[in-house]
N, C-alpha and C positions, 0 to 999 in steps of 0.2 A: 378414448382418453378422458382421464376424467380431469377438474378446473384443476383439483392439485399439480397434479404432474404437467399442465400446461405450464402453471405457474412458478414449476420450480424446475422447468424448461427453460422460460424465459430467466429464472434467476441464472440459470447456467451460461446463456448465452450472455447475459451482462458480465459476468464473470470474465469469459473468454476474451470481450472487447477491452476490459479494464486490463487485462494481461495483459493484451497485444499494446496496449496504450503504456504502461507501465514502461515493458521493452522496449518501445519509440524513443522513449523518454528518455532512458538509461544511456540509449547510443547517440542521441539528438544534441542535449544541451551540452555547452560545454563545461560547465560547472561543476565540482563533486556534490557541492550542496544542493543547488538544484537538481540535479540526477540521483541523489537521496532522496530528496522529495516524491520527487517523481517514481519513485521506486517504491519509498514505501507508502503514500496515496493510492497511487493505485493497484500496489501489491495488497494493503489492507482493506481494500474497496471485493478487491476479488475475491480473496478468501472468504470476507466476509460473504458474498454475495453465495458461493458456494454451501457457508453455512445456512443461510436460510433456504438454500435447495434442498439441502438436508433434509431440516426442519420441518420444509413440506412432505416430502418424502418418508419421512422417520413413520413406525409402524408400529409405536407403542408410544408411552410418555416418560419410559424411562432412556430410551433411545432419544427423544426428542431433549429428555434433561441434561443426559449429556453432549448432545450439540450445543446446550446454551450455555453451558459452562465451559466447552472448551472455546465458542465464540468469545465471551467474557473476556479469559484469560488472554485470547488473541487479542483484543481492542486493546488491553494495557500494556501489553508486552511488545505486540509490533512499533506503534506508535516511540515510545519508549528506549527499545532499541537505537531505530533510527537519532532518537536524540541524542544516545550518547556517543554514536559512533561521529556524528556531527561536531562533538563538542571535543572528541578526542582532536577531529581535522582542523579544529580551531585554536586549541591550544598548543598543535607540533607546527602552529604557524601557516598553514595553509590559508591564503589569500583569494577573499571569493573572487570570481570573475566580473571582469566592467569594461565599458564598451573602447574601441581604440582611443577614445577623446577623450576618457577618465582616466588613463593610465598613470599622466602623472602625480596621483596622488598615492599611488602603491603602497607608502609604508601605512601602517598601523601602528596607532599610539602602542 
């Protein structure tokens, strides 16, 4: 095996942990905004990490060029997303979560 494919092993296997961790997340917290986070943090941790698997892997540099551009376009676009699906749950009035002894503050100016 050569250091590449060790290392874009090891990107793989971070990948895998960041899914599984993502998952945790989505089913764990109770919040939607916090389980968007959580979602897309480490939904964008994994792809990403995937891409530079690639990257290593890639077996020319026009292969490798377009790993870095469709990474690119993921960094702006995931993050991005998640914000505006955030900001739709915030404006149809959706109240983040807080703990039993903050409740009585529920409304929102």
């Amino acid at each position: 095996m050569l250091i590449r494919e060790v290392f874009a092993l090891i990107a793989f296997a971070s990948s895998i942990v960041f899914g599984i961790a993502g998952v945790a997340g989505l089913f764990r917290f109770p919040d939607p905004y916090v389980r968007l986070q959580a979602g897309a943090l480490c939904g964008t941790t994994s792809v990403f990490s995937v891409f530079i698997g690639a990257l290593l892997l890639s077996p020319n540099t026009a292969v490798a060029a377009r790993v870095i551009i469709i990474g690119i376009f993921f960094i702006i676009s995931a993050p991005t997303g998640a914000h505006i699906i955030a900001r739709f749950a915030w404006n149809a009035g959706r109240i983040p979560w807080r703990p039993e002894k903050d409740r009585s503050k529920e409304r929102r100016p």
